[in-house]
VOGU-3710 file (C-alpha; in Angstrom, 3 decimals, decimal comma):
1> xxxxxxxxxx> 134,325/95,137/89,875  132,997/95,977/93,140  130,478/93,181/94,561  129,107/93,289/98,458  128,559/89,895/98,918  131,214/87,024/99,841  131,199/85,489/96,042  129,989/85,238/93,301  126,098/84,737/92,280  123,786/87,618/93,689
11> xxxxxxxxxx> 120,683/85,626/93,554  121,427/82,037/93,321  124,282/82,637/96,285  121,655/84,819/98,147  118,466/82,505/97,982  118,741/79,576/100,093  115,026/78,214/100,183  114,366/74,804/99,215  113,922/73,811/95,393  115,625/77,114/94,009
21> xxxxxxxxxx> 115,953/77,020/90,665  115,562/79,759/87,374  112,647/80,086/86,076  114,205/81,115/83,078  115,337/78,527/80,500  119,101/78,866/80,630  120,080/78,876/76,560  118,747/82,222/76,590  119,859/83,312/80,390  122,969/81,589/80,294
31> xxxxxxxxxx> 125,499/84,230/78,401  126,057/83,670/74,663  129,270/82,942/74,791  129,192/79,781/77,138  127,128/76,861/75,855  124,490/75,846/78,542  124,234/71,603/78,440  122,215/70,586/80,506  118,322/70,891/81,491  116,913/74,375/80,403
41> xxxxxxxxxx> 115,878/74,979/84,474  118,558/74,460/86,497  119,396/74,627/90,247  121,459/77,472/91,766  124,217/75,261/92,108  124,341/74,217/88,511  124,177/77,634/87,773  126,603/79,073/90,495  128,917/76,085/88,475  128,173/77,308/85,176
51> xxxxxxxxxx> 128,877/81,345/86,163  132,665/79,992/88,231  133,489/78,631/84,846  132,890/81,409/83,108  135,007/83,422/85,734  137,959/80,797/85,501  137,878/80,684/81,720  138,122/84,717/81,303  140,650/84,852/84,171  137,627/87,415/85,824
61> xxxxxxxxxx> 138,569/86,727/89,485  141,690/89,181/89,272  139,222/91,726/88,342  136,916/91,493/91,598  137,018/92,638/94,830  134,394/90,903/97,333  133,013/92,346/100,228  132,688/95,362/98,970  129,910/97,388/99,794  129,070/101,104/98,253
71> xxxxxxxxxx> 127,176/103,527/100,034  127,761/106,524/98,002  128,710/107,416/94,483  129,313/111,308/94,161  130,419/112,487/90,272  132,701/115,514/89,737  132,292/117,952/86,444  135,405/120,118/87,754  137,302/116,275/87,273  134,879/114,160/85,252
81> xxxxxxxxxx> 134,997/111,701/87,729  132,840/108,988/89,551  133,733/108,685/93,464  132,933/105,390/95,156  133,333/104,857/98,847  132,860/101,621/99,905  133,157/99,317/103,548  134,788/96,273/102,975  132,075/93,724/105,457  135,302/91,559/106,459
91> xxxxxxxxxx> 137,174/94,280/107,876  135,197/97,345/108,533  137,796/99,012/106,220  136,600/102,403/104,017  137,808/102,631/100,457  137,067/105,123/97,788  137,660/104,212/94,270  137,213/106,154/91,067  136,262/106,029/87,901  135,825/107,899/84,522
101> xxxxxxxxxx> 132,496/105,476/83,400  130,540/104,323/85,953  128,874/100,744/85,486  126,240/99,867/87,528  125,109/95,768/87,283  123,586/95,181/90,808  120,234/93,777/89,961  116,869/95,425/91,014  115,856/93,895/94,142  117,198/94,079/97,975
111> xxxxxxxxxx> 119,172/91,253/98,497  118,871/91,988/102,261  115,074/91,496/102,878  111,892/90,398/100,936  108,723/92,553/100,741  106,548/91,126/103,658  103,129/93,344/104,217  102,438/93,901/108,209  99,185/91,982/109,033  97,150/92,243/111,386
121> xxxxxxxxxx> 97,975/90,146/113,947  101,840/88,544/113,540  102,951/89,286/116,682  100,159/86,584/118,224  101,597/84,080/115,958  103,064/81,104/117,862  105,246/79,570/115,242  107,648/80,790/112,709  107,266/83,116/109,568  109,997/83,531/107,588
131> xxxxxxxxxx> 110,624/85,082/103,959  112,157/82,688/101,333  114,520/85,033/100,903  116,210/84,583/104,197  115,403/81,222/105,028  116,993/80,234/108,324  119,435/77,257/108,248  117,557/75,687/111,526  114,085/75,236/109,754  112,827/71,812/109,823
141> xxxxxxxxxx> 109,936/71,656/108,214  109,357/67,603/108,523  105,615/66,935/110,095  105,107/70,773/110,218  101,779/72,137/108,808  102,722/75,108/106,530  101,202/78,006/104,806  102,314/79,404/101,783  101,633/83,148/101,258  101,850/84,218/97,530
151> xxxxxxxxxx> 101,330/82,349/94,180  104,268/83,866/92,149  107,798/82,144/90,647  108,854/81,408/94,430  105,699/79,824/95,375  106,152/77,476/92,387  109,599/76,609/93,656  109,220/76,151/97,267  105,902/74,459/97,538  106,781/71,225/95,545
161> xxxxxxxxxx> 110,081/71,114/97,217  108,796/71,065/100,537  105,725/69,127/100,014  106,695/65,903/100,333  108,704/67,111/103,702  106,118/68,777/105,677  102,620/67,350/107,166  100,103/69,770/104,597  101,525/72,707/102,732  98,594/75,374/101,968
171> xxxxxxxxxx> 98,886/78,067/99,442  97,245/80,896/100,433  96,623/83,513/97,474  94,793/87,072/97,400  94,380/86,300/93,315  95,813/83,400/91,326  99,108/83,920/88,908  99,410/82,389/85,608  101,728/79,110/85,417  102,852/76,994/82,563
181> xxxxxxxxxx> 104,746/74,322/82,504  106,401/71,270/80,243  108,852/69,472/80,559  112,217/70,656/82,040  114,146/69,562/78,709  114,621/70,696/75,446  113,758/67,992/72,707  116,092/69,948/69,887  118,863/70,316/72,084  118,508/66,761/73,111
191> xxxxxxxxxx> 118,036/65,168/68,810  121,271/67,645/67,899  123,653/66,026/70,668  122,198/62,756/69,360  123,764/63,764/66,218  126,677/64,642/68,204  127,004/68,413/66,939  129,196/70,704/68,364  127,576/71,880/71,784  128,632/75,498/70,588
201> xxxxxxxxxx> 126,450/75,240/68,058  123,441/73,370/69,964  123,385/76,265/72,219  123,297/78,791/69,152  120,473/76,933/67,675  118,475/76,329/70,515  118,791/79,795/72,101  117,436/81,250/68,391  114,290/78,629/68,497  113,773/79,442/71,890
211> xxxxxxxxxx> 113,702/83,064/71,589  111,586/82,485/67,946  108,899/80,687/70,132  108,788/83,155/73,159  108,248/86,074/70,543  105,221/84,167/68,873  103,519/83,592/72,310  104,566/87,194/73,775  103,116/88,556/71,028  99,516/86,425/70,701
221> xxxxxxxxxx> 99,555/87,839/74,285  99,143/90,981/72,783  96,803/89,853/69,927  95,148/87,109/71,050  95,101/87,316/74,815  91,735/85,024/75,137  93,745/82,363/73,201  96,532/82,455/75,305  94,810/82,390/78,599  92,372/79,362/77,196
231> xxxxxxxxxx> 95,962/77,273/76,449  97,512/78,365/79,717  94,110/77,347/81,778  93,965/73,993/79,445  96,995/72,448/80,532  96,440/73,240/83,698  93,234/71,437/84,037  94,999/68,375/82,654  97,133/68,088/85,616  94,338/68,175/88,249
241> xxxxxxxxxx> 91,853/66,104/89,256  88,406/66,349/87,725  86,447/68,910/88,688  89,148/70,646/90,613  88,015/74,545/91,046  90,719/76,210/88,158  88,416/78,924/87,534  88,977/80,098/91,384  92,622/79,155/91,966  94,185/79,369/88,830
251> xxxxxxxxxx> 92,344/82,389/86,441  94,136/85,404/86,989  92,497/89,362/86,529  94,914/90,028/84,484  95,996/89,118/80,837  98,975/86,807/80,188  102,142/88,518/80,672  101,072/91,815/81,605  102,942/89,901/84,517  105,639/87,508/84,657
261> xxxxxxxxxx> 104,644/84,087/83,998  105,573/81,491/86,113  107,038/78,358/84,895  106,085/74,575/87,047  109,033/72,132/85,028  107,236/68,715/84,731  104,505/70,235/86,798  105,401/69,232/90,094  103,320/71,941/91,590  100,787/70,448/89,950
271> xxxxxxxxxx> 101,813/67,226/91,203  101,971/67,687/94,733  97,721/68,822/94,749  96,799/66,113/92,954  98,427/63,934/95,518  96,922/65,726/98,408  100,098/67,137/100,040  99,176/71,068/99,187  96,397/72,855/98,646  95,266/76,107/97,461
281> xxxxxxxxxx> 93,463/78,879/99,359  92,038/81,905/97,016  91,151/84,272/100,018  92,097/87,621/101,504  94,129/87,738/104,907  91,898/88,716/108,162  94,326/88,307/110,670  96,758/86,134/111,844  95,956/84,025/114,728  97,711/82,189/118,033
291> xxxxxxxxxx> 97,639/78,809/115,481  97,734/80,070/111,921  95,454/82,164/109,957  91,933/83,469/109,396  91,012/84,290/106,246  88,366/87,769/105,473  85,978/84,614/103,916  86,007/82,810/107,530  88,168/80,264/107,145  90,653/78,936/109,858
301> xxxxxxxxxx> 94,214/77,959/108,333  96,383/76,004/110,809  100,330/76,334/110,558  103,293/75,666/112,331  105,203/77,855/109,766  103,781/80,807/107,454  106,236/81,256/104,501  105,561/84,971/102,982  106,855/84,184/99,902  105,217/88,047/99,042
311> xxxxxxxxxx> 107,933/89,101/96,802  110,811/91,925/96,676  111,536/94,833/97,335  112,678/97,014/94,484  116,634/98,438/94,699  116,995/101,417/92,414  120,555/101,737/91,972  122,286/99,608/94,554  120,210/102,081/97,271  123,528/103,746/96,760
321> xxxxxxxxxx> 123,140/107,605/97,497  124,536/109,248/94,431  125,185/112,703/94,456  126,025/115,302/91,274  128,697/118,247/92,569  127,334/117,650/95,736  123,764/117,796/94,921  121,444/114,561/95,975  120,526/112,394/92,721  116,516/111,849/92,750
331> xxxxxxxxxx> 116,097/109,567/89,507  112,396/110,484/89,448  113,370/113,592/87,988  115,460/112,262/85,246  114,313/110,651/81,762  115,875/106,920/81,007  118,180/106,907/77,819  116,894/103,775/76,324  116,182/101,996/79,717  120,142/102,296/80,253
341> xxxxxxxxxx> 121,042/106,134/81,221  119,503/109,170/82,837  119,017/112,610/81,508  121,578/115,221/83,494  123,589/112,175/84,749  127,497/111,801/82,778  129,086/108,702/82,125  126,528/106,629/84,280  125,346/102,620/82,886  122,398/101,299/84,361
351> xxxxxxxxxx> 121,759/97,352/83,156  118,572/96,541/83,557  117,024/93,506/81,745  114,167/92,260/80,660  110,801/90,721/82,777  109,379/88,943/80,078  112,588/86,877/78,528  115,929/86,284/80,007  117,518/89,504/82,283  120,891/88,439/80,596
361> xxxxxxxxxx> 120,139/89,171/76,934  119,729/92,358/77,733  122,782/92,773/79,275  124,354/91,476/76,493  122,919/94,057/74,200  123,755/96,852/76,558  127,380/95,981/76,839  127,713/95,962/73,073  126,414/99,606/73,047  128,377/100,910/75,813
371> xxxxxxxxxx> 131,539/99,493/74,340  130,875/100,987/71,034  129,764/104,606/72,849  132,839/104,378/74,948  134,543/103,656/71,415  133,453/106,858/69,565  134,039/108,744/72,636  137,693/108,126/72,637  137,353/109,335/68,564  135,524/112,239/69,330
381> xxxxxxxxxx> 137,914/112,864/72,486  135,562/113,341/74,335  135,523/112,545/78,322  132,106/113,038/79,073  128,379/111,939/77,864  125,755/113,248/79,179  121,861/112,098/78,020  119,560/115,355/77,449  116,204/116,076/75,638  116,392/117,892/72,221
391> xxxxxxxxxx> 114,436/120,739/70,980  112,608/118,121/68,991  111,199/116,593/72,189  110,218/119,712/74,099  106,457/118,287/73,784  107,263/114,447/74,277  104,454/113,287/76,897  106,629/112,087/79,586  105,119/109,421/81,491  105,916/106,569/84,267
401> xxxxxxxxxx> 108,985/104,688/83,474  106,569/101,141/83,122  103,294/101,584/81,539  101,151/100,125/83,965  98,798/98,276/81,281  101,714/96,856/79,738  103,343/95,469/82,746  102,688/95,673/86,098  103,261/93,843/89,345  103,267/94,489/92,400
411> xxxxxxxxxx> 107,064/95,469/93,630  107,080/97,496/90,291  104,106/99,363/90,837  105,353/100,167/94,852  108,745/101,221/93,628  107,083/103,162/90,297  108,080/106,523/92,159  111,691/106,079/93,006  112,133/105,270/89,134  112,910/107,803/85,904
421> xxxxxxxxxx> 110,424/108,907/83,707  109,779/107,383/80,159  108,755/109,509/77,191  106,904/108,136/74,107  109,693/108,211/71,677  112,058/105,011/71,263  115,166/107,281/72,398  113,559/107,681/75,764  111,881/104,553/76,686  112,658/101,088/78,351
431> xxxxxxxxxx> 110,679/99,293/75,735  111,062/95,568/77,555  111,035/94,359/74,538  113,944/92,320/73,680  112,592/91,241/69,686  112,990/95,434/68,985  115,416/96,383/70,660  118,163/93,290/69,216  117,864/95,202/65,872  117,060/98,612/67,151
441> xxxxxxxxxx> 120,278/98,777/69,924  122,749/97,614/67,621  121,526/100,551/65,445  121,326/102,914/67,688  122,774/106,321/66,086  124,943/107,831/69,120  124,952/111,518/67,479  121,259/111,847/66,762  121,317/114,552/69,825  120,378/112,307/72,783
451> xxxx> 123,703/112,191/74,154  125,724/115,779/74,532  129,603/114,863/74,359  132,309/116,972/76,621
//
């Protein structure tokens, strides 16, 4: 394993901003094999402690080699090989490395920078903006006014945190996001330890009746969006004041989970309005000013500090340049095998989770079918496995590799062109559906003609 940072972690070693936490429960994001005991959203240091035992317990760390950064990736037919170079960051050193099967786990954002839009303006800023994804060691927020840019998972995280720190925080959205919230506990997991059952078994359980319940309100998304929204809109009423304007702060355009809902635990968010130390803005951005901002409505904002907690940028592929016999890879032209290999490409994994329930049990389910591909490869001795359309889908409609009506936000719809194409068969689609595809993977028939063996 090749990993470009200093540890272990990727996000939750990488994110420093106050408050960060999951904001997915961890019996279904924690792996299946490691019981998860404690609150279902946890800090990244409970979860950076949860991933080190895991390491220590499978004797991993042998296997990994930090610092390790990959620029390019170049496969050879003539030697059915993968070629890695990589810098190691420590010591400027160049390696190559290669490989018959090629696994590529690096997550699908830039860990280097966020996504921050250029408004009009910045430069006459007088304070500090900084992206929650590099937050600066030397920001004090205490008795600093603050605005918040974005309304998304890391607006939910930061705000409460800081909050109580700063003079006013001020969220300032272009359209509101759907939230939910509860408690951050899980009242099964909680009556079976009463009962003192095996915590291998809790986390069984619990994962299953968590999953069982996410299905049910995934799919009344689906069916019975009105419903849904009605509920989500509900509870938030019934953690602010009377009266308080939900229709303009807290309605999205959208239906719920066409994108990623974002979870307040014990809605603190919620919390932290009521009591007057943050507000919400619903307003588009004019231009930033000497003291803060100016919304397109009229509306002065004062700040000391403007978080742009604006979201990611997409990383397709590490941003690795991967070349096939010396010819440049453009994914855009290739078809995704099941949302986990490209047509034309050999013995290349891409694991890519899901957006609307835990990234990690999709991993899971990938690994299972690699293993057992790798398996029948080395029956059919075979050293090569290449994904490619049959006769039978010469008249597939090929389409984006994300149906935009299905799911779509915004770093997914900038990125949409860097990514493969989808068809409208199972065989050749990313289906981000995790309640399918846990019967249908497992299932999967590896000689139906999808993948040519060499």
């Amino acid at each position: 394993m090749l990993e470009g940072l200093e540890s272990f972690g990727g996000t939750w070693l990488m994110h420093k901003y106050p408050g960060v936490r999951s904001d997915s429960d961890l019996y279904t994001f924690g792996y299946r094999f490691k019981p998860w005991t404690s609150a279902p959203i946890a800090s990244a240091g409970e979860i950076l402690k949860y991933m080190g035992e895991v390491i220590d317990e499978n004797d991993l760390a042998r296997h990994i080699r930090y610092h390790h950064r990959i620029s390019a990736a170049a496969w050879s037919s003539a030697d059915n090989l993968w070629t890695l170079t990589a810098t190691n960051s420590e010591t400027g050193e160049t390696s190559r490395f290669t490989c018959n099967f090629l696994w590529m786990c690096q997550g699908y954002y830039r860990h280097s920078e966020g996504y921050t839009p250029e408004w009009p303006g910045m430069d006459r800023f007088q304070g500090r903006i900084v992206h929650p994804q590099t937050w600066p060691d030397d920001l004090d927020l205490t008795g600093k006014k603050v605005i918040c840019i974005g309304s998304g998972a890391t607006t939910a995280t930061v705000v409460p945190a800081i909050a109580g720190q700063c003079e006013h925080v001020t969220v300032l959205q272009r359209s509101p996001t759907y939230f939910w919230t509860g408690r951050n506990a899980n009242e099964l997991a909680d009556t079976l330890r009463e009962l003192e059952i095996d915590e291998t078994w809790i986390h069984e359980i619990v994962r299953r009746k968590v999953l069982h319940d996410q299905q049910m309100v995934t799919q009344l998304a689906f069916d019975e969006p009105e419903m849904i929204k009605t509920e989500l809109l509900n509870i938030v009423r019934s953690l602010l004041p009377e009266g308080y304007d939900v229709d303009k702060h807290f309605t999205p355009k959208y239906r719920p989970w066409q994108q990623r809902l974002a979870f307040v635990p014990d809605g603190d968010l919620f919390a932290g309005i009521s009591a007057g130390k943050a507000s919400m803005v619903t307003d588009e951005i004019d231009t930033f000013t000497e003291t803060g901002i100016r919304t397109k409505s009229g509306e002065e904002l004062e700040a000391d500090v403007i978080l742009t907690a604006t979201g990611f940028n997409l990383s397709v592929l590490g941003d690795i340049e991967f070349t096939l016999d010396g010819t440049p890879l453009n994914l855009a032209d290739t078809v995704t095998y099941r949302g986990m290999m490209f047509t034309g490409v050999p013995n290349l994994l891409w694991v890519f989770g899901y957006f609307r329930a835990s990234w990690t049990l999709r991993a899971d389910l990938i690994s299972d079918l690699v293993c057992r591909l790798l398996h029948h490869m080395d029956e059919l001795g075979a050293q090569r496995v290449t994904p490619a359309l049959r006769s039978q889908d010469a008249d597939m409609a090929i389409g984006p590799w994300m149906d935009p009506s299905n799911f779509n936000p915004n770093y997914l719809m900038r990125s949409m062109h860097l990514l493969p194409k989808a068809g409208n068969k199972p065989e050749w689609r990313h289906t981000q559906d995790y309640w399918y595809e846990k019967e249908a993977l497992p299932a999967a028939d590896l000689d139906d003609g999808c993948l040519v063996y060499e």
